[in-house]
VEXDREN-2710 file (C-alpha; in Angstrom, 1 decimal):
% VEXDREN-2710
k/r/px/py/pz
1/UNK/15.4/-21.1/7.2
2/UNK/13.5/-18.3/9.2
3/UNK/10.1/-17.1/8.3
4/UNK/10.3/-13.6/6.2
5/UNK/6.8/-12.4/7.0
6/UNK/7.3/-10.9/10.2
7/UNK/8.6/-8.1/8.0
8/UNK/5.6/-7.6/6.1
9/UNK/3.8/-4.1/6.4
10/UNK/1.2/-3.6/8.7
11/UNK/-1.8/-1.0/9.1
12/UNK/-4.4/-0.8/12.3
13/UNK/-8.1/-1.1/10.6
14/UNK/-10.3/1.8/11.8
15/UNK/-13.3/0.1/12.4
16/UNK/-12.0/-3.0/15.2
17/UNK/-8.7/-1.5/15.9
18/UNK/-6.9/-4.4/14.9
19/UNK/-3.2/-4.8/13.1
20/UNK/-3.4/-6.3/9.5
21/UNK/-0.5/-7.2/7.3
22/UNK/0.2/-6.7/3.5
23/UNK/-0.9/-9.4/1.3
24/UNK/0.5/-10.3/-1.9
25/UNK/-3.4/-9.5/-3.5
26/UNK/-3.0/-5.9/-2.2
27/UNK/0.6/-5.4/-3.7
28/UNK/-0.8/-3.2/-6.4
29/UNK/-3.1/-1.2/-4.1
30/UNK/-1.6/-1.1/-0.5
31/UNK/-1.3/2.2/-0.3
32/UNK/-5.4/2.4/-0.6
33/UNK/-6.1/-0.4/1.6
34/UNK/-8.1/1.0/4.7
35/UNK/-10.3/-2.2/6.4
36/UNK/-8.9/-5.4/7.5
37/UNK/-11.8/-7.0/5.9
38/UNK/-14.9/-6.9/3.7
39/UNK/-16.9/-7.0/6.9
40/UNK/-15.4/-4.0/8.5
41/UNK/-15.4/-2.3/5.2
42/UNK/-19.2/-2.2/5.2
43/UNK/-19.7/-1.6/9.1
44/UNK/-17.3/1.8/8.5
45/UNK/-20.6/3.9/8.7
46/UNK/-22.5/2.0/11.6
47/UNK/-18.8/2.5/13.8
48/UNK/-19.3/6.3/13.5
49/UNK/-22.9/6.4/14.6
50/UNK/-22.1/4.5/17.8
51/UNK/-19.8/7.4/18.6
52/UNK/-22.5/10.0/18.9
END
């Protein structure tokens, strides 16, 4: 029986640039998911201040 998450919905996180896919703990919010992760969720502001 083959795997079904390589259909799962993906998103590229802002901050590292990296693909993340839906989680069943997101199913309520996915469309307001942003951040791969709690860590790149609070280094959102230090990633724009590099830039300048």
């Amino acid at each position: 029986m083959p795997h079904k998450k390589l259909l799962l919905a993906q998103k590229r996180c802002p901050v590292c640039g990296l693909m993340f896919n839906w989680r069943k703990k997101w199913q309520l919010n996915w469309h307001t998911v942003i951040y791969c992760s709690e860590r790149c969720r609070r280094n959102k502001t230090s990633d724009k201040n590099e830039n300048r």
